[in-house]
Structure formats: structure tokens, C-alpha cells
One Martini backbone bead per residue (centre of mass of N, CA, C, O) as a GRO file, in nm:
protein
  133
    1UNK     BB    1   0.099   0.036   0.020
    2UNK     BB    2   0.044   0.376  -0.033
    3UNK     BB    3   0.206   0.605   0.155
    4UNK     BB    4   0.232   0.918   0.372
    5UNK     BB    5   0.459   1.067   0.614
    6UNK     BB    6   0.493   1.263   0.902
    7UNK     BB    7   0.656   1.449   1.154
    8UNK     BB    8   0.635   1.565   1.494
    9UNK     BB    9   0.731   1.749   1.779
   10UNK     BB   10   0.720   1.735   2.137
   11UNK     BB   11   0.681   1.907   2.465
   12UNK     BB   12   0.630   1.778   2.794
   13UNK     BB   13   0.449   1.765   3.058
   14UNK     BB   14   0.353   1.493   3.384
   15UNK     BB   15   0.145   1.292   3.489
   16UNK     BB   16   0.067   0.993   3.695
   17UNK     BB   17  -0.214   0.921   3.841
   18UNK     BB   18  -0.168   0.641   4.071
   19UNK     BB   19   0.108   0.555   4.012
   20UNK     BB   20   0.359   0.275   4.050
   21UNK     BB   21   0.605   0.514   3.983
   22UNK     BB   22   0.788   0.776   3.839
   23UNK     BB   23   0.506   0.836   3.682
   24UNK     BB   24   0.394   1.012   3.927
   25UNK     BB   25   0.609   1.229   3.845
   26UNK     BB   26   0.693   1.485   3.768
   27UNK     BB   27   0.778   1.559   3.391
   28UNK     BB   28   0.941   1.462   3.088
   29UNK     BB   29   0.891   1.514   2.743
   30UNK     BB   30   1.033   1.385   2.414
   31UNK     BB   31   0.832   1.419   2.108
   32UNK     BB   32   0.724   1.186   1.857
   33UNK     BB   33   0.504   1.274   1.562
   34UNK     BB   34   0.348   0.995   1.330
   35UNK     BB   35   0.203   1.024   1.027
   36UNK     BB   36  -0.041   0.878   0.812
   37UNK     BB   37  -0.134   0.846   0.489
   38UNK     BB   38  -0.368   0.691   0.278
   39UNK     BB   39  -0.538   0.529   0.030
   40UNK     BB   40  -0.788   0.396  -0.110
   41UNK     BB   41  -0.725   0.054  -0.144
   42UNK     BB   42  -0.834   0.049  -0.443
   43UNK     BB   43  -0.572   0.252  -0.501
   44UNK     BB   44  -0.309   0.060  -0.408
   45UNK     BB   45  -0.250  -0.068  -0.704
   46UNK     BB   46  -0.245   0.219  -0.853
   47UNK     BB   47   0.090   0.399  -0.956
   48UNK     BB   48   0.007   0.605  -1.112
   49UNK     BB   49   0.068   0.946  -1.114
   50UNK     BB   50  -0.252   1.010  -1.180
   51UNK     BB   51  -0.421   0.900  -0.921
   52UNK     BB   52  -0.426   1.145  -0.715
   53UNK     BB   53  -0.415   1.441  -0.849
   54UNK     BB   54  -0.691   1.528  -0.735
   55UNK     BB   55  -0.630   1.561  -0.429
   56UNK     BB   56  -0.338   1.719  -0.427
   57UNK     BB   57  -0.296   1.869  -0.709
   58UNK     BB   58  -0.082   1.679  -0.832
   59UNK     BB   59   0.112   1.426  -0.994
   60UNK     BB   60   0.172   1.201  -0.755
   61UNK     BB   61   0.007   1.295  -0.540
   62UNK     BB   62  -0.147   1.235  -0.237
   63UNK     BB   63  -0.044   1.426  -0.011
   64UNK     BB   64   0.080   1.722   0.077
   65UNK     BB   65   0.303   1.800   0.290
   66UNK     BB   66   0.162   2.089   0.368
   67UNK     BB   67  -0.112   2.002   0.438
   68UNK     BB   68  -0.045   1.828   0.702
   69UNK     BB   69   0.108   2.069   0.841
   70UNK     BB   70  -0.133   2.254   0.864
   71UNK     BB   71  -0.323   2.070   0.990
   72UNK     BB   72  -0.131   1.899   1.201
   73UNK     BB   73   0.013   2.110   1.361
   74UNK     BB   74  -0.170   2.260   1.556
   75UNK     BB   75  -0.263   2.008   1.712
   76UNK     BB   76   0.033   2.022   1.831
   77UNK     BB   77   0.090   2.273   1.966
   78UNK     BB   78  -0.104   2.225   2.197
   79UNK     BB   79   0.111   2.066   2.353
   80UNK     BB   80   0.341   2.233   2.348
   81UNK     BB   81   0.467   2.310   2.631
   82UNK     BB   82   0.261   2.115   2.842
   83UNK     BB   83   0.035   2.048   3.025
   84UNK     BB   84  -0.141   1.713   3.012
   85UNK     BB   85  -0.348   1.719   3.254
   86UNK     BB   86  -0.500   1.998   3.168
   87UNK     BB   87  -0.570   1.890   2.857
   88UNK     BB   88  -0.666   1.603   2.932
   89UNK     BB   89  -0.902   1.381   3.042
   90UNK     BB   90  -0.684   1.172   3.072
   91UNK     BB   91  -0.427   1.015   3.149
   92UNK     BB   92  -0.101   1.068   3.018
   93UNK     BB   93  -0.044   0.877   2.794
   94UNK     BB   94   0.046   0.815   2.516
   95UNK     BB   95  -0.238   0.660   2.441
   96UNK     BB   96  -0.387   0.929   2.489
   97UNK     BB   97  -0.277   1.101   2.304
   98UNK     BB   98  -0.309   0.942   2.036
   99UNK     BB   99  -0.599   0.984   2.056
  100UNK     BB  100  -0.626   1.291   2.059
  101UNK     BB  101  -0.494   1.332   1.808
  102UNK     BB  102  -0.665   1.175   1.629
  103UNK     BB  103  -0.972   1.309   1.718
  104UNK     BB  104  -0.883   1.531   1.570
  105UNK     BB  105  -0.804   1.487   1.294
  106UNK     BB  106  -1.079   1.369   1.215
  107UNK     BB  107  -1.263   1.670   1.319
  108UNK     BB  108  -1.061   1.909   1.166
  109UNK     BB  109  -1.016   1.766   0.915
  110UNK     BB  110  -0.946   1.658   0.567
  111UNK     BB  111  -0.761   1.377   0.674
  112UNK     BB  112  -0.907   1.117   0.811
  113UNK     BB  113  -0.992   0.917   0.578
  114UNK     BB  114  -0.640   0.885   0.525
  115UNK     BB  115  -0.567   0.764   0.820
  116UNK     BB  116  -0.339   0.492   0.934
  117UNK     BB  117  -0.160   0.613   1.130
  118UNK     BB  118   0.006   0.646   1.464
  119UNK     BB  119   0.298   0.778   1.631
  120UNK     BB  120   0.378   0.807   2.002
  121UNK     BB  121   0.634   0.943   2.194
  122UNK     BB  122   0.834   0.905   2.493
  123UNK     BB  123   1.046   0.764   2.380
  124UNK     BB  124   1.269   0.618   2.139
  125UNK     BB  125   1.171   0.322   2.295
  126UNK     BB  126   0.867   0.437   2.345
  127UNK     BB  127   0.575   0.320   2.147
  128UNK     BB  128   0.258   0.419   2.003
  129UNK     BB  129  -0.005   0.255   1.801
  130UNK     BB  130  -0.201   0.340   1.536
  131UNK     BB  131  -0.426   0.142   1.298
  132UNK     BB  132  -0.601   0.059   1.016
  133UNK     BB  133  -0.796  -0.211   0.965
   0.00000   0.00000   0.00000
């Protein structure tokens, strides 16, 4: 399946309440998160490059890395260098960060039907992934 990827970083503060152990103390992360998006299934084994050019606006291109960062870049600077208690609803695991950032890209851009994919880093090597059955 063709898809495209972009980064996004982002720094915040948290704690998980009632947790036993080091992540009940505020602390901080940096964050990387990748969205990805994908074309309507039917249309992923024909690579001709003027498949996509209807939606991207140009030919080959699925969607534009620009419209991505537009669209989604709003979205994470609301986390960005924030207590994430005091904006998420549930404790800030990765977790619930990556619903957060997922049903916003849903309900706020017009790129939620082509959402493939998001994974959210807490560090390095412990990442959460959503991807679309």
C-alpha cells in the first residue's frame, strides 16, 4: 500500500496520577509523532502517477506534505511545552495522547478519511501506535 509519513515533535510536562512508580512525579518528554496517510485501498495497487492528482492537486502526489503540516501541525503545538493534565481528559499515557491527537486529525481536518496510521513517542524506544484495520 502507498502511503506518506510526516514528524512532528513536541516537548510537555506530566505525571500519571495514582501510578506506582517514577512516572507518578512530574517529569517531561520529547515527543515525536508520525501520522501517516493512505490512499482509499482500492486505489493502492495502481501506482500510475496521475492516480492521486484529483486529491493532492498535482500529479503523484497522494496528499501534499504541506497540506499535512497545515492541517496537523495546529494540532500538536496545542501540546506543545504543556502540562498534558491539564489538557487531556484521561491520565497522559502515550496512550491517550495518540486518541487525542487522532480525533482531532478526525474531526478537525479533511485528512481523517486517508489516516493510516499515528505513532506517539514517550521516548526513544517506547512507542504507542494506532493503524486502521
Amino acid at each position: 500500500m502507498l502511503s506518506v509519513k510526516k514528524k512532528f515533535e513536541f516537548c510537555y510536562g506530566h505525571h500519571l496520577p495514582d501510578y506506582q512508580g517514577d512516572c507518578a512525579n512530574v517529569h517531561g518528554h520529547n515527543s515525536e509523532v508520525w501520522v501517516e496517510f493512505s490512499p482509499d485501498y482500492r486505489l493502492s495497487d495502481k501506482l500510475s502517477g496521475c492516480v492521486f492528482s484529483e486529491r493532492a492537486g498535482y500529479p503523484g502526489m497522494l496528499i501534499d506534505f504541506k497540506e499535512i503540516k497545515e492541517a496537523v501541525g495546529p494540532i500538536i503545538d496545542q501540546l506543545d511545552h504543556q502540562d498534558l493534565n491539564k489538557i487531556l481528559a484521561h491520565p497522559p499515557t502515550a496512550e491517550n495522547i495518540l486518541i487525542w491527537i487522532r480525533e482531532r486529525i478526525i474531526a478537525n481536518t479533511n485528512l481523517g478519511g486517508y489516516l493510516s496510521s499515528i505513532s506517539v513517542s514517550e521516548t526513544p524506544d517506547s512507542i504507542a501506535v494506532w493503524r486502521r484495520s
